[in-house]
C-alpha positions, 0 to 999 in steps of 0.5 A: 500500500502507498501512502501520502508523499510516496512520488512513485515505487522506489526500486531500492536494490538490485533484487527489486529490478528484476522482480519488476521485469520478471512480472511483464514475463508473459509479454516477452516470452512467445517472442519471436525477437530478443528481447534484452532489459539492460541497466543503463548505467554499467550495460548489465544484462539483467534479463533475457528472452527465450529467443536470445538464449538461443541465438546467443547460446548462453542460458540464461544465468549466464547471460545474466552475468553478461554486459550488452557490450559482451555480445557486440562484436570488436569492431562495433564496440566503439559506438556502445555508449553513443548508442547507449545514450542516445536509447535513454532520451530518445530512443534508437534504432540501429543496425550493429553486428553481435557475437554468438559463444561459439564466436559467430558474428551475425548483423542485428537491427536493434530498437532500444528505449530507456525507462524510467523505474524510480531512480534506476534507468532500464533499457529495453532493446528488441533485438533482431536477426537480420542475416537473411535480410543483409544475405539477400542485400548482398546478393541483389547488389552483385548481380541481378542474374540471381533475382529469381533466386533471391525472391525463392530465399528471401522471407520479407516481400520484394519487389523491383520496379522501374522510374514510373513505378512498374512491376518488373519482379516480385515474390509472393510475399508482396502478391500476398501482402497486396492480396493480388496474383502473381500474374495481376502484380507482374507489368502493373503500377505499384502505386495503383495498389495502395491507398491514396496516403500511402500510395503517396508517401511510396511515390514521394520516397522513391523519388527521393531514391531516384534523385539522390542514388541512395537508399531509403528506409521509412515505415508505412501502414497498410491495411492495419499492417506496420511495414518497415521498407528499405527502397534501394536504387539500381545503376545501369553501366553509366551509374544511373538509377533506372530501377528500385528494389524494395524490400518490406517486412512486417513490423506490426507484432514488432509494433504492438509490443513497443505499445504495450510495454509503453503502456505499462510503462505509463499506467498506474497499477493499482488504479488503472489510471495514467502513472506519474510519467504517463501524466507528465508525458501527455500533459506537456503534449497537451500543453503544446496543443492550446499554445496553438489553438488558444484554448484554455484548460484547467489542472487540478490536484486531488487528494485523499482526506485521512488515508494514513487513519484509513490504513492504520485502522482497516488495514492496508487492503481497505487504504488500497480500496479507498483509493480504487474508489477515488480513481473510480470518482475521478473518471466519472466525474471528469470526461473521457477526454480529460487525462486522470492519473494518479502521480503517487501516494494518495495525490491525483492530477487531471488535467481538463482540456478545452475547459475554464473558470465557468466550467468548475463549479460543473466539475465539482458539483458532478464530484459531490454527486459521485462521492456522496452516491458511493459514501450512501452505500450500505455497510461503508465502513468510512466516508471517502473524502478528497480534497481538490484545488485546481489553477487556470491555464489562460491563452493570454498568460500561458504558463508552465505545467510545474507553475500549474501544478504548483498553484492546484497543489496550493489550492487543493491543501487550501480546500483541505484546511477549510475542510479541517476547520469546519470538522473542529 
């Protein structure tokens, strides 16, 4: 159970870390990728996935004992720590090459995020196996009189097309992927099978390709699906462009994992509600949206009235359950709209979007409604009571979000001395 002026978990040792990891086991372990959580600050590998047992060989303890920059192959290590860095504040994807026990050295594409758990710095990295990938490369780059057998080897969807976007060449992932024939693929326009948006931004990097003579990498979806495409040029004997391969992989399991361990990362446990960062995180977003579209809203502070007398007299269990409560309050009383989160202890933070001064007493009135229903019930051992205070966002004096925050954290121990007093 949290009390009053606990900010967040505090991990305190090197045990509590790995419990942590281990209850998210169940997302990471029917992944087809490696899957690595790495302390920031020394590179220790702290846990690891089915997939990279086996594609590193070690067991698991032993990849426990590990630092990432032990699986990177010599000459690669010198961009470990840019790298490291740069996957702490905003997240990295790279292409680097790793090295199996036996000595094997394989290229890896890795995506790399840091997350914050209390004081201690975690990076997740998704690990994945591009050999067949760069195998496949290689060979369309050194001779186009083995495309037939690069489009039986490879996996991922091909396809070679000329400047105006015709199919030359495809293999049956890209039919399949387009839900079209080989036949119906083969002389067609490329651009005539996608939707208009992504249509567009496939022309538009092709042209960039054709342009410059460079590859291209970018990311679209189709039909729901993420595909992650790499557009690279080919030369004729005078060294232009006269054609483009394309190769696309489908990211979207990839995708789906990234969301649902950033929304774990950005979620309370307990309440269901936004955590500390997730508020943190859409707050500043939000704030930057009525900078330009001069709307105003409103951030309160909430509080839960005696919740240590709750805990000390029914136990820890009932303190919990009061504060499932007040989150239940909360998102009632506040649209779906609003962004509702517990920031720590018995402390909640809303913000009110496209909301101002008149719309207060609205808000608090629909509170009362809410808490008294729930206080009215049979057999409630106590009446919940929250304390709330609020500040304004004005269009004409916009201010920052600590300066929010600051002034409803005022307000709301001004609305809980008032309380106090009429209690006396």
């Amino acid at each position: 159970m949290e009390s009053k002026g606990k900010k967040h978990r505090r991990v305190d040792n090197f045990s509590d870390i790995l419990s942590f990891i281990k209850s998210y086991e169940f997302l990471t372990r029917s992944s087809r990728d490696i899957i690595l959580f790495v302390r920031h600050k020394d590179g220790r590998i702290l846990d690891a996935n089915s997939a990279a047992v086996k594609a590193y060989q070690y067991p698991v303890k032993k990849l426990k004992s590990l630092t990432i920059l032990d699986l990177r192959s010599p000459k690669t290590r010198s961009q470990f720590k840019k790298q490291m860095n740069a996957a702490s504040s905003d997240g990295i994807i790279f292409e680097t090459e790793h090295i199996r026990k036996n000595g094997e050295i394989f290229p890896v594409e890795v995506s790399s995020q840091g997350i914050k758990i209390a004081d201690e710095l975690i990076l997740l990295s998704i690990v994945r196996d591009i050999s067949e990938r760069k195998k496949a490369q290689k060979q369309l780059l050194e001779s186009e009189n083995n495309l037939r057998a690069l489009l039986d080897a490879v996996t991922e969807s091909f396809s070679l097309i000329d400047k105006n976007g015709i199919v030359l060449a495809a293999n049956e992932t890209f039919a399949n992927r387009l839900n079209v024939t080989m036949d119906k693929l083969i002389n067609a326009n490329v651009y005539d099978l996608f939707q208009p948006e992504v249509s567009k931004q496939r022309r538009r990097q092709a042209e960039n390709v054709l342009h410059t003579g460079k590859p291209a990498r970018f990311e679209d979806v189709h039909h729901g699906r993420h595909i992650d495409l790499v557009v690279y040029p080919v030369f004729d004997e005078n060294r232009k462009v006269v054609r483009l391969a394309v190769f696309g992989v489908d990211v979207t399991q990839h995708r789906e994992l990234e969301k649902k361990l950033e929304t774990i990362a950005f979620t309370d446990q307990l309440t269901g509600l936004y955590n500390r960062r997730g508020f943190f995180n859409l707050a500043t977003q939000q704030l930057q949206v009525v900078k330009r579209s001069k709307q105003k809203l409103l951030l309160f502070f909430a509080d839960i009235d005696r919740l240590k007398w709750i805990n000390d007299t029914f136990g820890h269990d009932e303190g919990d359950c009061a504060l499932i409560d007040a989150a239940k309050i909360l998102l009632q009383t506040f649209r779906s709209a609003d962004i509702v989160s517990r920031i720590g202890g018995d402390e909640f933070a809303i913000l009110a979007v496209n909301a101002d001064e008149i719309t207060i007493d609205d808000i608090l009135n629909r509170y009362q409604i809410f808490a008294d229903k729930l206080n009215l019930r049979k057999n409630r051992k106590y009446k919940l009571s929250i304390s709330i205070g609020y500040s304004i966002h004005e269009t004409d004096n916009p201010i920052s979000l600590d300066e929010l925050m600051a002034g409803a954290d005022l307000s709301m121990y001004e609305n809980k001395k008032v309380k106090s007093k009429s209690e006396m």
